[in-house]
C-alpha positions as CSV (number, residue, x, y, z in Angstrom):
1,X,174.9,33.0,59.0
2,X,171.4,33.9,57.8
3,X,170.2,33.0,61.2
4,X,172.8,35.0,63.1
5,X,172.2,38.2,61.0
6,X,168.3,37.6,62.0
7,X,169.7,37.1,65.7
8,X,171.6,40.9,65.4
9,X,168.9,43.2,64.0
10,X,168.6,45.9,65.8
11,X,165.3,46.7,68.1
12,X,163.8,49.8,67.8
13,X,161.2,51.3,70.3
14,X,159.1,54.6,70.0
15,X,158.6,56.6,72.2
16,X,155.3,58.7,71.7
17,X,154.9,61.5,74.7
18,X,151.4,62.4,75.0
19,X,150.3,66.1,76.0
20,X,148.9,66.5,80.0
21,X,145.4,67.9,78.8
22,X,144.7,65.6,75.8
23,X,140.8,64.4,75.0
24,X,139.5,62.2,78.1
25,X,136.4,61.1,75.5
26,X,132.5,62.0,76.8
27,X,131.9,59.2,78.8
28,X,131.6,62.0,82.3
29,X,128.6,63.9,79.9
30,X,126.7,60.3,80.0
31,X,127.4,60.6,84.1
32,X,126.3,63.8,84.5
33,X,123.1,63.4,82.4
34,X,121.9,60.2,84.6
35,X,123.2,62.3,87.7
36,X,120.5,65.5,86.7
37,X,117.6,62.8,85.3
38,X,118.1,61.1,88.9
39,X,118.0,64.4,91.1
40,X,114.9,65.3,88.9
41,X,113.0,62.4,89.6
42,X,113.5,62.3,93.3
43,X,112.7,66.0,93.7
44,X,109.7,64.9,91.7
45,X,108.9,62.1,94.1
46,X,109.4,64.4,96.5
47,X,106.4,66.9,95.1
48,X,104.0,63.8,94.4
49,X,104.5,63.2,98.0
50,X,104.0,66.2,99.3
51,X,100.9,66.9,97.0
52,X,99.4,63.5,97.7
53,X,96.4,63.1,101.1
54,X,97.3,61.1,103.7
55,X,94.2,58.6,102.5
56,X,95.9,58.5,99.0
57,X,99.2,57.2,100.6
58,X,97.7,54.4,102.7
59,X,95.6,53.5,99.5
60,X,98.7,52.9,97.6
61,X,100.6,51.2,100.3
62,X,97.6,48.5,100.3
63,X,97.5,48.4,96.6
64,X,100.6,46.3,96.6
65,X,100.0,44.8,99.6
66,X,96.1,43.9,98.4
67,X,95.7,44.9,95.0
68,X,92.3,43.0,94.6
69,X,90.9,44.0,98.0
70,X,91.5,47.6,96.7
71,X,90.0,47.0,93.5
72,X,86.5,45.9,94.7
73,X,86.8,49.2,97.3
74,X,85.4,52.6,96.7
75,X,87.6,55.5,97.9
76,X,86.3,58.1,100.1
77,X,89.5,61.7,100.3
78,X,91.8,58.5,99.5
79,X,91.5,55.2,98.6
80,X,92.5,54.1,102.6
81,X,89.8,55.2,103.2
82,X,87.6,52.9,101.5
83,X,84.6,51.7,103.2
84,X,81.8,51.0,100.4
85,X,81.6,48.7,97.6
86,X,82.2,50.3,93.9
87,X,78.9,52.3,92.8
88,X,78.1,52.8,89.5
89,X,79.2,55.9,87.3
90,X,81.6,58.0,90.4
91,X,82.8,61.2,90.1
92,X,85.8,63.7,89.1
93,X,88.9,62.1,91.2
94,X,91.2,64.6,90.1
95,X,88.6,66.7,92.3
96,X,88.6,64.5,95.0
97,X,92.4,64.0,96.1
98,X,95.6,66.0,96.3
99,X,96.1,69.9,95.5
100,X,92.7,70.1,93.5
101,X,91.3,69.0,96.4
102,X,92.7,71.8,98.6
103,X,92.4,74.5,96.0
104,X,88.1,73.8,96.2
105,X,88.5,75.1,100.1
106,X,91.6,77.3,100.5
107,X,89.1,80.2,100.0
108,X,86.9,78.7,102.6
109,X,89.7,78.0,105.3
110,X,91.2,81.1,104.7
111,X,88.1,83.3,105.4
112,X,87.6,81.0,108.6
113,X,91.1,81.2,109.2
114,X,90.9,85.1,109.2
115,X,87.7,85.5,110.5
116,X,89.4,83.3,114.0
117,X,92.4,85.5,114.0
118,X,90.0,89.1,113.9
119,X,88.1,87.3,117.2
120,X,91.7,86.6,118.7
121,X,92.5,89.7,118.2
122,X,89.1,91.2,119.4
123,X,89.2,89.3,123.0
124,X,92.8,90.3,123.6
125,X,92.2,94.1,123.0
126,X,89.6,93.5,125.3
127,X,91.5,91.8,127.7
128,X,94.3,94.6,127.3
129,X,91.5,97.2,127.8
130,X,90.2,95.7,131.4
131,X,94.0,95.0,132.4
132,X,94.0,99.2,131.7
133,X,90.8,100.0,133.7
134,X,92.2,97.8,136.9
135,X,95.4,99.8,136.5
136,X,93.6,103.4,136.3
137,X,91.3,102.0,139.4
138,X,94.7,100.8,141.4
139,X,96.6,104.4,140.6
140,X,93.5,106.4,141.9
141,X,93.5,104.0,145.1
142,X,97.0,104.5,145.6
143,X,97.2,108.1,145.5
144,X,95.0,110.1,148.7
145,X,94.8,113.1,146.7
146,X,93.5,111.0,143.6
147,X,91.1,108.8,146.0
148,X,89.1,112.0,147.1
149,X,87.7,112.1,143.1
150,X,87.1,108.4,143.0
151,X,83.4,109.9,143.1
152,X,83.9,111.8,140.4
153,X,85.8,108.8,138.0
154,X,83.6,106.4,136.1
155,X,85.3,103.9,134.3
156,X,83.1,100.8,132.0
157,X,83.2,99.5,128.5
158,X,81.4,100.5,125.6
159,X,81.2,99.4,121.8
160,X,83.8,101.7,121.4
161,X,86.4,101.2,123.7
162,X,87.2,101.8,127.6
163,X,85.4,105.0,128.4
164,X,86.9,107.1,131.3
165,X,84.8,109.8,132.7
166,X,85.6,112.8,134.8
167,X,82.3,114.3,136.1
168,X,82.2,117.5,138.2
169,X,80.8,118.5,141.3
170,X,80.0,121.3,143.2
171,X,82.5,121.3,145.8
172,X,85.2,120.1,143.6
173,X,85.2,121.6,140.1
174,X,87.2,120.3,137.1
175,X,87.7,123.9,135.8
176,X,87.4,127.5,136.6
177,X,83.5,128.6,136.5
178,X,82.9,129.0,132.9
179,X,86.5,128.7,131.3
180,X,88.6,126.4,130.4
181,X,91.4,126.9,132.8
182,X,92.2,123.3,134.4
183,X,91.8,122.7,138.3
184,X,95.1,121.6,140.1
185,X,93.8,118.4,141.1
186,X,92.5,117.8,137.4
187,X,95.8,118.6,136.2
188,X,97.4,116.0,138.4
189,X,94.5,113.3,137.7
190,X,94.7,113.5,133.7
191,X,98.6,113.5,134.1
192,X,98.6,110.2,135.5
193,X,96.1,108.8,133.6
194,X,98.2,110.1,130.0
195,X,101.2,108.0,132.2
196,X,99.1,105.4,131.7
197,X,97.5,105.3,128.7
198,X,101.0,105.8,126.7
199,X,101.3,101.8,127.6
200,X,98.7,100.7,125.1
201,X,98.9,101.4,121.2
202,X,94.9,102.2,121.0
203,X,93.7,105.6,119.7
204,X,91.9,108.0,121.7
205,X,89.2,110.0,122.0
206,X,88.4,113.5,123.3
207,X,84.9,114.1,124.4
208,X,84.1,117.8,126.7
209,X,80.2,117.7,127.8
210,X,79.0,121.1,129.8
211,X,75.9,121.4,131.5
212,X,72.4,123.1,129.7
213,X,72.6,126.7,131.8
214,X,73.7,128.7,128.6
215,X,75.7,132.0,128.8
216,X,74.4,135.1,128.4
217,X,74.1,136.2,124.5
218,X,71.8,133.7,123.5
219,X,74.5,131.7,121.7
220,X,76.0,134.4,119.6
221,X,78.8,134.4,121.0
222,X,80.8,132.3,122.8
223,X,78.7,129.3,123.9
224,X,78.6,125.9,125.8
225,X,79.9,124.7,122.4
226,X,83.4,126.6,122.4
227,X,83.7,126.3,126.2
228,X,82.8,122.3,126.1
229,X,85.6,122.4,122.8
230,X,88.3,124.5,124.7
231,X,87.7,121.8,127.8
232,X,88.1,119.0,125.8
233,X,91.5,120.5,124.3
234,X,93.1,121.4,127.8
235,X,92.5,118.5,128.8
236,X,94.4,117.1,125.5
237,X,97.2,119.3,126.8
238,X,97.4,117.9,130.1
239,X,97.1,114.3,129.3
240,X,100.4,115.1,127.0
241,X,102.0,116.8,129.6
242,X,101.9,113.2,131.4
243,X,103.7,111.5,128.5
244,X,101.0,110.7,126.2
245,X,102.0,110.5,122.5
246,X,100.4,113.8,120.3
247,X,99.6,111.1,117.7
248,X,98.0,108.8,119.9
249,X,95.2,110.8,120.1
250,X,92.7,110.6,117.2
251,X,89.6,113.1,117.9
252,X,88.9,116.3,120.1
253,X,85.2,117.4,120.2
254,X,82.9,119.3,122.3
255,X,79.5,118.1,122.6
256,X,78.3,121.2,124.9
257,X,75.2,119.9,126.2
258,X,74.4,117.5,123.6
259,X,74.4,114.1,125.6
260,X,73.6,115.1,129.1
261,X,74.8,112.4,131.6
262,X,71.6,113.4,133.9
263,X,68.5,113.2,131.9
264,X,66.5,114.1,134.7
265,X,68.4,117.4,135.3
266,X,70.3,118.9,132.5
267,X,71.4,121.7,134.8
268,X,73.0,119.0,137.1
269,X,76.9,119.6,137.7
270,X,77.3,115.4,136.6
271,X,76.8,116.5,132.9
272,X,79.6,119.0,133.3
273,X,82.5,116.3,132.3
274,X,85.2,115.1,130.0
275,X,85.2,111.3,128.1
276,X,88.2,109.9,127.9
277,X,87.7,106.8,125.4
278,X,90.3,104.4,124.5
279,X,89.3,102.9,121.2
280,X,89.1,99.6,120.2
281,X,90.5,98.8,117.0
282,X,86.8,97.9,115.5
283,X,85.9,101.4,116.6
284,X,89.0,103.3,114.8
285,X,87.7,101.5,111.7
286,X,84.3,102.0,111.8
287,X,85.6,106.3,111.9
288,X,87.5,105.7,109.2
289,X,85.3,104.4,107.0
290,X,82.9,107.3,107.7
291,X,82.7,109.3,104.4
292,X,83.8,112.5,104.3
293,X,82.9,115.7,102.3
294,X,79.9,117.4,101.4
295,X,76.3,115.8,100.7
296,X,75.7,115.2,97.1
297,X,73.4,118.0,96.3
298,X,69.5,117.7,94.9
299,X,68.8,117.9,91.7
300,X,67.3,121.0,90.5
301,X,63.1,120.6,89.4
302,X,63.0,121.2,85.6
303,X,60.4,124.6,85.7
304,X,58.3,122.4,83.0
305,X,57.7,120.1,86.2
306,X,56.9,122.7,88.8
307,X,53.0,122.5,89.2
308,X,51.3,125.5,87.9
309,X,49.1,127.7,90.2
310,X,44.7,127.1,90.3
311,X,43.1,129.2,88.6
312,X,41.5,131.9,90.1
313,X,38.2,132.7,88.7
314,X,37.1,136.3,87.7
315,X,36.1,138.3,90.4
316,X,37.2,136.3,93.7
317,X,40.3,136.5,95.7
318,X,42.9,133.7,95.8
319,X,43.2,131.5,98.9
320,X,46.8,132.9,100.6
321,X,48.7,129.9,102.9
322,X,48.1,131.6,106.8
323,X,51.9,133.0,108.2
324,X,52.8,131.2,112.0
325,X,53.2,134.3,114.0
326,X,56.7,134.4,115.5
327,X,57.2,135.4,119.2
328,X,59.7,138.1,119.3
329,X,59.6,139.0,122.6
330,X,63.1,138.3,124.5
331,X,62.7,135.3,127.1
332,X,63.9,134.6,130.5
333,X,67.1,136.3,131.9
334,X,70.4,134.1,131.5
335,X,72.8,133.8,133.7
C-alpha cells in the first residue's frame, strides 16, 4: 500500500514566465571593447604606414626575411637602402626617417614649390600677352580703315607689360590741333582695341605724351601737361566705349613731353602719342608696393649747432656771397 501511495502523489510543475526585456548580462560590452581596441589599432597601422619612407618599408620587409644581413647594414633614408657596413657612433634616426624627416624640408620644398608656380605663372601671362599682340596685329590687318595707321601702331614687350603705342603724324592726327577732341579714325582704333583688351584680366595703363612746342603763356596756364592728361583720359573714354571694364583700368597720366619718343627731335609729331600698356601681374605689384604719402620731413638744426658768423675785424668790410644776375628779359615768341 505504502508503495502505491508513493505511486499516486501528485506532480507539480512551475511555471515561472520571465519578462521580454530582462538582463542579457555584459558579455556584448567585452565585444564592443575588442571591436574599438581593433579599429584603433588598424587605423594606427594605417598612420605608421603612411608616416613611414618607402626605404623604411623595404628595410623592414628584409628584416624578417634577413634579420642578420640587416643587422651588419647601415641604413641610408631607410634601412633598404643600406649599402655600407655599420660605422661607429651614427646619428639622430628619428631625424633621418618618417615625418621628422619631411618636416626638416617642407619649408624648403614649399619655397621651391612656390617659387616654380610664380615662373608658371610668369611664362603664361606672357604667353597670354603675345597671343594679345597677334590679335591686335590681326584686327588692324583685317580692317582697311585700321590698316592705313599700321604706321602709326607700335606694339612690343616691356618689363611692364605689352605696350601699345598710337603715335601721330602729320597728315593723320590723333586729335584736334592742341585739344583733346578725339579724331574719328582714333575713335574707331581704340574702340577695337578696348574689344579686345576686355578678354584678358591684366590691369592697364594710361600714358598721353605731347610733343616739346609749348603753348603760348609760358606754362601758366594750360600746358602740354593738362593737354597730354586730358588725351590720355579721352582716350580712357573711348577704349570704354568699346567694352572695356572702368575697373580694368588702373592709371591715367600725362607725361607732356617728359619721355620724347624722338630724341633727336622733340618737336617731331612721333612724340605726340598715347601708351597703352597692359600690365603684367609683376608690374601691378611692383605699383603697389610703391609708398605713398608725403616725405618724412628734415629735422630742424638746433640754433646752438648753426655755425656762427667770422669775425669781422674793426675797421674792414665783411666779405658778402656775389648774387647770379637773373635774365629777365622775355625769350623767343611761342607759338
Amino acid at each position: 500500500m505504502a508503495g502505491d501511495a508513493k505511486k499516486l502523489q501528485p506532480i507539480i510543475i512551475k511555471r515561472v514566465k520571465k519578462g521580454g526585456h530582462g538582463h542579457h548580462g555584459g558579455a556584448w560590452k567585452i565585444a564592443y571593447a575588442d571591436f574599438v581596441t581593433a579599429m584603433m589599432a588598424f587605423f594606427l597601422l594605417m598612420w605608421l604606414l603612411g608616416s613611414t619612407t618607402e626605404g623604411d618599408k623595404k628595410g623592414i620587409a628584409d628584416y624578417f626575411s634577413s634579420p642578420l644581413k640587416i643587422a651588419l647594414l647601415s641604413a641610408g633614408s631607410g634601412a633598404g637602402d643600406a649599402s655600407h657596413v655599420i660605422r661607429g657612433g651614427g646619428e639622430d634616426l628619428t631625424r633621418m626617417t618618417g615625418q621628422v624627416k619631411r618636416g626638416d624640408v617642407a619649408a624648403e620644398r614649399s619655397t621651391i614649390n612656390l617659387h616654380q608656380l610664380k615662373e608658371q605663372q610668369v611664362r603664361a601671362e606672357i604667353a597670354r600677352l603675345e597671343d594679345l599682340k597677334a590679335k591686335v596685329e590681326r584686327k588692324i590687318q583685317g580692317n582697311v580703315r585700321l590698316a592705313a595707321m599700321s604706321s602709326q601702331i607700335l606694339l612690343d614687350m616691356t618689363h611692364d607689360g605689352l605696350r601699345i603705342q598710337i603715335v601721330d603724324a602729320d597728315n593723320r592726327p590723333m586729335f584736334a590741333s592742341g585739344s583733346a577732341v578725339v579724331q574719328p579714325h582714333m575713335r574707331e582704333l581704340l574702340r577695337e582695341i578696348g574689344a579686345l583688351l576686355a578678354e584678358v584680366p591684366n590691369r592697364l595703363t594710361l600714358e598721353g605724351h605731347t610733343d616739346a612746342l609749348p603753348f603760348a603763356g609760358d606754362g601758366r596756364g594750360y600746358s602740354n601737361w593738362e593737354l597730354s592728361a586730358d588725351r590720355a583720359n579721352a582716350s580712357r573714354r573711348e577704349l570704354l566705349a568699346g567694352s572695356l571694364p572702368d575697373e580694368q583700368v588702373l592709371r591715367v597720366q600725362g607725361l607732356a613731353a617728359s619721355q620724347p619718343f624722338d630724341r633727336v627731335d622733340p618737336t617731331a609729331p612721333a612724340n605726340r602719342r598715347i601708351s597703352i600698356i597692359v600690365m603684367t601681374r609683376e608690374a601691378e605689384e611692383r605699383l603697389f608696393s610703391i609708398p605713398q604719402g608725403p616725405a618724412p620731413r628734415p629735422e630742424p638744426v638746433p640754433l646752438s649747432a648753426a655755425p656762427a658768423a667770422p669775425a669781422v675785424a674793426p675797421g674792414t668790410v665783411a666779405a658778402v656771397p656775389a648774387v647770379t644776375a637773373v635774365d629777365s628779359s622775355p625769350g623767343p615768341a611761342l607759338r
